[in-house]
C-alpha positions as a Markdown table, in Angstrom:
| # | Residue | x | y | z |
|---|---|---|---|---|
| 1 | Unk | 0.0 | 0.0 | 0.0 |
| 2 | Unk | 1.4 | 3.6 | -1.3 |
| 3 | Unk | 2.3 | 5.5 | 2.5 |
| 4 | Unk | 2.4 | 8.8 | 0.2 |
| 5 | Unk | -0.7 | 11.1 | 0.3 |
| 6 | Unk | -0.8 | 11.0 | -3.2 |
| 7 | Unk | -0.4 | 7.3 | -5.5 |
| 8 | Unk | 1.7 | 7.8 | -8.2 |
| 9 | Unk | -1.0 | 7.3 | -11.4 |
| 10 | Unk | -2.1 | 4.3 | -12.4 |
| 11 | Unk | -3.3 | 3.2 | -15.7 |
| 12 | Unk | -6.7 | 1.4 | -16.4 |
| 13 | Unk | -8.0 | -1.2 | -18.7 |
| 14 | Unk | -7.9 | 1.5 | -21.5 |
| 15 | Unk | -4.6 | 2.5 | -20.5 |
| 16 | Unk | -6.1 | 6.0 | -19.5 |
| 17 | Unk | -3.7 | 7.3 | -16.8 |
| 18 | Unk | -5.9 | 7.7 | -13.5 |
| 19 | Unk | -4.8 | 10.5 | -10.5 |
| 20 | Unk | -6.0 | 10.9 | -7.1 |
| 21 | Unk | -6.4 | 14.2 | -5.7 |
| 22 | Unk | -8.3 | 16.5 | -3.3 |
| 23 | Unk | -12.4 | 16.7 | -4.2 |
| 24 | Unk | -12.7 | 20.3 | -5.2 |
| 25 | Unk | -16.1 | 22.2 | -5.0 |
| 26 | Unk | -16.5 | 22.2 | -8.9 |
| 27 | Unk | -16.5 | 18.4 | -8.8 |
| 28 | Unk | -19.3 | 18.3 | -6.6 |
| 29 | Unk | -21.7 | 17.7 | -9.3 |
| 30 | Unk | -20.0 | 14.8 | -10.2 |
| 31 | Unk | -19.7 | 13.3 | -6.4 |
| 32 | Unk | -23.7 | 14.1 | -6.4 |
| 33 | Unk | -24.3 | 11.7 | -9.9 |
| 34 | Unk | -22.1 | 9.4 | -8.8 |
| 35 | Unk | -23.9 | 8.8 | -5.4 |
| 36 | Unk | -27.6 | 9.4 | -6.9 |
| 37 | Unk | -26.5 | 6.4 | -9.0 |
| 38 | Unk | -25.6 | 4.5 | -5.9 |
| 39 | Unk | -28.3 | 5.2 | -3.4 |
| 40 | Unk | -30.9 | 4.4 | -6.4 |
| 41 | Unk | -29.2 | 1.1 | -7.7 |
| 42 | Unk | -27.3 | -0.3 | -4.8 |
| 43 | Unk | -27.8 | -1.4 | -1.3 |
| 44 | Unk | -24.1 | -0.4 | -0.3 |
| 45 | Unk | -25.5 | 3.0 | 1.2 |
| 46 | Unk | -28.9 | 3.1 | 3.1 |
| 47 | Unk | -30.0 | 6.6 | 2.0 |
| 48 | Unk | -33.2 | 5.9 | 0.3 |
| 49 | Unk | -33.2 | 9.3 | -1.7 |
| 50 | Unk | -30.2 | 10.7 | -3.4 |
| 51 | Unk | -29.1 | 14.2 | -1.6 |
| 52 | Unk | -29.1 | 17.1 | -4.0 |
| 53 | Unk | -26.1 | 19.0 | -4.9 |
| 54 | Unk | -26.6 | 21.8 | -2.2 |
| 55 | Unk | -26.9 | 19.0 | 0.3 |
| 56 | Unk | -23.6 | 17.1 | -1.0 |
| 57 | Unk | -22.0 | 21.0 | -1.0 |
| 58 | Unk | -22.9 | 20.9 | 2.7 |
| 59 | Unk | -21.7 | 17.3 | 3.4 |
| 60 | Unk | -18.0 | 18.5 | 1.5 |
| 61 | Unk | -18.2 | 21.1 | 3.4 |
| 62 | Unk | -18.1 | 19.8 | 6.9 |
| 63 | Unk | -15.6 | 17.4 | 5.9 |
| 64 | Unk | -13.0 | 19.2 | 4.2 |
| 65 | Unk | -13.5 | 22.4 | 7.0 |
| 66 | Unk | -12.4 | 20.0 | 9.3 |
| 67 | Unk | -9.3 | 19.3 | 7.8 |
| 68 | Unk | -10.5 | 15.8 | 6.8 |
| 69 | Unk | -9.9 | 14.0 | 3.1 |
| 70 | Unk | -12.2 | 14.2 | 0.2 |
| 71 | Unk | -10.5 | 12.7 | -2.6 |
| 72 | Unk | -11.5 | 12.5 | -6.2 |
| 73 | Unk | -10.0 | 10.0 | -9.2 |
| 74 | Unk | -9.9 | 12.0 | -12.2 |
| 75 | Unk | -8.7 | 11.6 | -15.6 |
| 76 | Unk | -4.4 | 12.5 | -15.9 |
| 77 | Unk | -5.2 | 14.2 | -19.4 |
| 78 | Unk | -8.6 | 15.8 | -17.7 |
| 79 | Unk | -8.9 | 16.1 | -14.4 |
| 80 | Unk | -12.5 | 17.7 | -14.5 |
| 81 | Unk | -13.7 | 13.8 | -15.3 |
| 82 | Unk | -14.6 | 12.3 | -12.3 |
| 83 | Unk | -14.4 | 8.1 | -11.8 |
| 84 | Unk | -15.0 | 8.2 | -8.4 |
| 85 | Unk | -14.6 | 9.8 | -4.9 |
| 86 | Unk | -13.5 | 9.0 | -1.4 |
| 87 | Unk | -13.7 | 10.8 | 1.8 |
| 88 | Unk | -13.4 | 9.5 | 5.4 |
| 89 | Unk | -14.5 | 11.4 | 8.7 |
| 90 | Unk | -14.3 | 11.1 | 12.6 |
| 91 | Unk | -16.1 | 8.2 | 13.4 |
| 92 | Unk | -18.6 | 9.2 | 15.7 |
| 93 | Unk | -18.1 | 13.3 | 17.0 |
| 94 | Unk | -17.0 | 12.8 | 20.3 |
| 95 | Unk | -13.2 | 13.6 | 21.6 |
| 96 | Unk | -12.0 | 10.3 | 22.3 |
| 97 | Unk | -12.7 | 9.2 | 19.0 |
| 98 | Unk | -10.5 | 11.6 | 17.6 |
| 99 | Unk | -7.7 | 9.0 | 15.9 |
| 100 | Unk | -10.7 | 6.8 | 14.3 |
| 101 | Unk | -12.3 | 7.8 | 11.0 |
| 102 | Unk | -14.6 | 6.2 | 9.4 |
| 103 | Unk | -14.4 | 5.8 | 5.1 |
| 104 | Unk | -16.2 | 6.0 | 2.1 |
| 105 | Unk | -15.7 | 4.8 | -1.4 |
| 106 | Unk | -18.2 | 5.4 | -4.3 |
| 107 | Unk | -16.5 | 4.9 | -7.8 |
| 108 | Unk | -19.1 | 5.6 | -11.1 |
| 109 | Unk | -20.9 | 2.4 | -12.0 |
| 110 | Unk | -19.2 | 2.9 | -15.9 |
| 111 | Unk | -15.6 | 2.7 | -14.4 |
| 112 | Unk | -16.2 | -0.2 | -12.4 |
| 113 | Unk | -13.4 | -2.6 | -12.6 |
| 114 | Unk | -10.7 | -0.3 | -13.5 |
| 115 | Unk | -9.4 | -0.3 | -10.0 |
| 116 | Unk | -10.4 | 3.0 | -9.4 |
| 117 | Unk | -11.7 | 1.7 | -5.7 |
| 118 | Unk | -8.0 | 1.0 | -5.1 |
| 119 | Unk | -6.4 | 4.1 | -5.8 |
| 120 | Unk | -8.6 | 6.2 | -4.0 |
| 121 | Unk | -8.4 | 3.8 | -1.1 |
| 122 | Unk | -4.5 | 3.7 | -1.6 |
| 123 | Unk | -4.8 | 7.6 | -1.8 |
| 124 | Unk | -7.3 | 7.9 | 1.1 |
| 125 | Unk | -5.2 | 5.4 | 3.4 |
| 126 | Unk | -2.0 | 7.6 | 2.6 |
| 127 | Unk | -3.8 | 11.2 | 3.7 |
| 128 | Unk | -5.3 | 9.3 | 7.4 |
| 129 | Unk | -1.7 | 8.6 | 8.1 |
| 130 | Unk | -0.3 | 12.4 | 7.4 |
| 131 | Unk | -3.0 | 13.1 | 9.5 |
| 132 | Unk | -2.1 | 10.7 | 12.3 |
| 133 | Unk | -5.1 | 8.5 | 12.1 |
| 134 | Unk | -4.9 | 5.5 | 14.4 |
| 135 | Unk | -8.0 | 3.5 | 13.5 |
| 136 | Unk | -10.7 | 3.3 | 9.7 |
| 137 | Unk | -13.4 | 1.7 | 10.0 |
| 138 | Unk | -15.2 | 0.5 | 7.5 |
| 139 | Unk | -19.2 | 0.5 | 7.5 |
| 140 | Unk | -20.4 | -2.1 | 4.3 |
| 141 | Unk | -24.4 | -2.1 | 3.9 |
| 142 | Unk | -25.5 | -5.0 | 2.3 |
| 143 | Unk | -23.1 | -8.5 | 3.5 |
| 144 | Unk | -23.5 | -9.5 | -0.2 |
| 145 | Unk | -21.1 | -6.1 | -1.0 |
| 146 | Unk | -18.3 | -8.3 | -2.3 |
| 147 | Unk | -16.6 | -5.9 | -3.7 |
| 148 | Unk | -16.1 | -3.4 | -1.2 |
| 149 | Unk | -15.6 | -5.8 | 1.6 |
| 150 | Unk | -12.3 | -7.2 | -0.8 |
| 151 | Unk | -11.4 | -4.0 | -1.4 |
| 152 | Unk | -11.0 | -3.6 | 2.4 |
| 153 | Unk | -9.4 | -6.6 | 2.7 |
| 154 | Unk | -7.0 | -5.7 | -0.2 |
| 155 | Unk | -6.2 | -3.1 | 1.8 |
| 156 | Unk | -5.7 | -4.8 | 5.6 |
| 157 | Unk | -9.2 | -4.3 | 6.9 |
| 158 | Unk | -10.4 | -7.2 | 9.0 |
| 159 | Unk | -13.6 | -8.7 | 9.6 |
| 160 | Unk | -14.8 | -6.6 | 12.7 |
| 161 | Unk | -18.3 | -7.9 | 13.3 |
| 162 | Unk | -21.9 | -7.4 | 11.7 |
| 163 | Unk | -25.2 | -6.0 | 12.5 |
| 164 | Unk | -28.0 | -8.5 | 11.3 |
| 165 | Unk | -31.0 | -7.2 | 9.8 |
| 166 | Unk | -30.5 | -3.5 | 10.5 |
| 167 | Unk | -31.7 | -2.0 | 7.5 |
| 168 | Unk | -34.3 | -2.3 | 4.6 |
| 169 | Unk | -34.0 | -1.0 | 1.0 |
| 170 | Unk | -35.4 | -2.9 | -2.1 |
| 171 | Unk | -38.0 | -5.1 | -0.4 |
| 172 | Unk | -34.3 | -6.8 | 1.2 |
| 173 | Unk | -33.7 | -7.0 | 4.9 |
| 174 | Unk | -29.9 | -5.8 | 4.6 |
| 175 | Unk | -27.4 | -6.6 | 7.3 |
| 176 | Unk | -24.3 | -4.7 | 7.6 |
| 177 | Unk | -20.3 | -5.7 | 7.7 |
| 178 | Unk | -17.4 | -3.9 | 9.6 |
| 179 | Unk | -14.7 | -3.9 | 9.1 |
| 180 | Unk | -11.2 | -1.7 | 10.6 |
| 181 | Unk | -7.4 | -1.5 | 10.3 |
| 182 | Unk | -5.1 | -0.5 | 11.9 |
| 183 | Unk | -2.6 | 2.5 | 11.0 |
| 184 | Unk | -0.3 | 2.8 | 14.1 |
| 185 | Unk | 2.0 | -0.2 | 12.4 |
| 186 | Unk | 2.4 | 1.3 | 8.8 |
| 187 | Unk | 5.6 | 2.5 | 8.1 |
């Protein structure tokens, strides 16, 4: 796994030239089509409605004002295309979780398997250690997410539990996987 905040580029099926790099506020309305698509499709988030653009402005917001990351993969050769984002925040708001963030991964459905998952979680992973980060936690809805829960695991995460039967979307009684890792021995 890349230590550095920033991956060197990687190249994709098509052997378009991928970056990672900080979500600014004129990729927003890509982040917002990105996550409609996945709240409306998928079971891997529990929002039932997709948040509009002024209500994914706001979520941005409170991340990056706190000096958390919110990361984008973008195009090398244009870098207002957006394949996917990444962002990960205290875990729950209260002091002594300060160290533990919790992430999130959303990459386009059209770029699926063109490891853009891994480099923002490569990316992602790299800015929670400048920032000292001690614990990530990962929050899966749906058990049956095999693809972020190997992502995770790609990535060190282990198998930290799940929560049976704690939400409902589609008709489906959805369980939910956790998983976490553990910065303090990267080097």
């Amino acid at each position: 796994m890349p230590s550095a905040a920033q991956p060197p580029a990687s190249r994709d099926k098509t052997t378009r030239a991928i970056v990672v790099r900080p979500c600014f506020q004129q990729d927003l309305i890509w982040v917002q089509l990105i996550y409609a698509h996945a709240v409306i499709t998928g079971a891997g988030t529990f929002e039932t409605e997709p948040p509009d653009l002024e209500e994914m402005t706001s979520r941005w917001s409170k991340v990056v004002g706190r000096g958390w990351p919110f990361l984008v993969a973008s195009d090398a050769h244009d870098v207002s295309r957006v394949y996917g984002f990444a962002y990960a925040q205290q875990f729950r708001d209260r002091q002594a979780y300060a160290k533990t963030f919790e992430d999130s991964i959303y990459v386009a459905h059209t770029a699926h398997g063109l490891k853009i998952g891994s480099a923002l979680m490569g990316g992602l992973l790299g800015e929670l250690q400048a920032l000292g980060a001690e614990q990530v936690i990962a929050v899966i809805g749906d058990s049956y997410n095999a693809a972020s829960i190997a992502l995770h695991a790609r990535f060190g995460f282990y198998h930290a539990g799940r929560l049976d039967a704690v939400g409902r979307k589609f008709g489906r009684v959805l369980d939910v996987v956790l998983m976490q890792r553990d910065l303090r021995s990267v080097s």
